[in-house]
C-alpha positions as CSV (number, residue, x, y, z in Angstrom):
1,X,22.0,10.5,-2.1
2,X,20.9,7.2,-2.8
3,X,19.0,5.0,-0.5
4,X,18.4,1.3,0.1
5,X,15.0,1.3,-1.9
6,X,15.0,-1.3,-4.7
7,X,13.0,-1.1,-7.9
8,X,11.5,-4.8,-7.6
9,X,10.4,-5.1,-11.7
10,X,9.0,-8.3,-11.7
11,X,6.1,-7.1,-8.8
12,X,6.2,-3.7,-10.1
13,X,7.1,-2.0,-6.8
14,X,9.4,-0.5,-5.1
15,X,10.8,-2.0,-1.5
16,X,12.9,-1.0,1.5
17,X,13.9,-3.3,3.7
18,X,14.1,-3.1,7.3
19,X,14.8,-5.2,10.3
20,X,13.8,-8.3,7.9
21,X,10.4,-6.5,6.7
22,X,9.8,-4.8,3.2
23,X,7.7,-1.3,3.2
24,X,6.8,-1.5,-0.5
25,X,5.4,1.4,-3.0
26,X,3.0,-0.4,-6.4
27,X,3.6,1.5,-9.5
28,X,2.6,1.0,-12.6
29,X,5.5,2.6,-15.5
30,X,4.8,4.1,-18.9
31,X,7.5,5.6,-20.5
32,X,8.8,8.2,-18.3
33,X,6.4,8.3,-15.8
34,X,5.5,6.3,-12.7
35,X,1.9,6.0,-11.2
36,X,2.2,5.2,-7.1
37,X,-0.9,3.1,-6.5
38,X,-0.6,2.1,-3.1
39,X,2.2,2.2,-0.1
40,X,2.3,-0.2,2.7
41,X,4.6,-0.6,5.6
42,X,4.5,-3.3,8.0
43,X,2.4,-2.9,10.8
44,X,5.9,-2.9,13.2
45,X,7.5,-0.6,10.9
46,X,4.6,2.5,11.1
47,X,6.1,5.4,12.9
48,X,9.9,4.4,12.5
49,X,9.6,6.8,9.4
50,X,10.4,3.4,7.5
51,X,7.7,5.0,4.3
52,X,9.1,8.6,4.6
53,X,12.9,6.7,3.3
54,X,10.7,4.2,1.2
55,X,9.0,8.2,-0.7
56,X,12.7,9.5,-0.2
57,X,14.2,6.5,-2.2
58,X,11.7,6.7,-4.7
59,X,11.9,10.2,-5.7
60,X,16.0,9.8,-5.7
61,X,15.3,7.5,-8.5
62,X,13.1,9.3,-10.3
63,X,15.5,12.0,-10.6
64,X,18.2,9.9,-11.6
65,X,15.9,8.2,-14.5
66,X,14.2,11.0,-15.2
67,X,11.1,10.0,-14.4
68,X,7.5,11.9,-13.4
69,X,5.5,10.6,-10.4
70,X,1.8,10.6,-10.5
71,X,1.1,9.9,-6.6
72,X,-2.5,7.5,-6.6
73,X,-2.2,6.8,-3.1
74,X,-2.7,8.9,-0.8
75,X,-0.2,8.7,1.4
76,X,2.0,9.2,-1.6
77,X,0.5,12.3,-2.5
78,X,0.4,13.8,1.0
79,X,3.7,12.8,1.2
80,X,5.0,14.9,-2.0
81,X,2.8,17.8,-1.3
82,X,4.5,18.3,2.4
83,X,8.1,17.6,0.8
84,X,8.4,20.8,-1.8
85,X,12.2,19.6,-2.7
86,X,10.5,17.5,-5.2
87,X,7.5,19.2,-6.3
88,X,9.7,19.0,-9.7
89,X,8.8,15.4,-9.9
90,X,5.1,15.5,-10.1
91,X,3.2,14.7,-13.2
């Protein structure tokens, strides 16, 4: 399933938008793997689960690029440690 998250290269983040605001994930890439430094929603977008689909988005691309996730933020990390579908993904 894939989800409205774009890989915004030029920043070097990923982004969701929602009712005209961008959650966002940094990452820096190296080869095969992606390292989440940081993820920010909005302050009007915490609690609509706007991050949850922003870490949902993410991983979906991961799998389909093949990609490992080293999670540097902690939200990130918490995030993938409570969601054991993708425990696969983790660097």
């Amino acid at each position: 399933m894939m989800s409205d998250v774009r890989d915004n290269t030029e920043q070097d983040r990923y982004e969701l938008e929602q009712d005209g605001m961008i959650a966002f994930a940094d990452y820096r890439r190296s080869g095969n793997s992606v390292r989440i430094s940081h993820v920010e929603a909005p302050i009007p977008l915490r609690g609509t689960g706007a991050a949850d689909r922003l870490m949902r988005g993410i991983t979906d691309i991961a799998r389909r690029d093949g990609l490992t996730i080293f999670p540097l933020c902690s939200y990130a990390a918490a995030w993938m440690r409570r969601h054991k579908e993708v425990q696969d993904l983790l660097g």
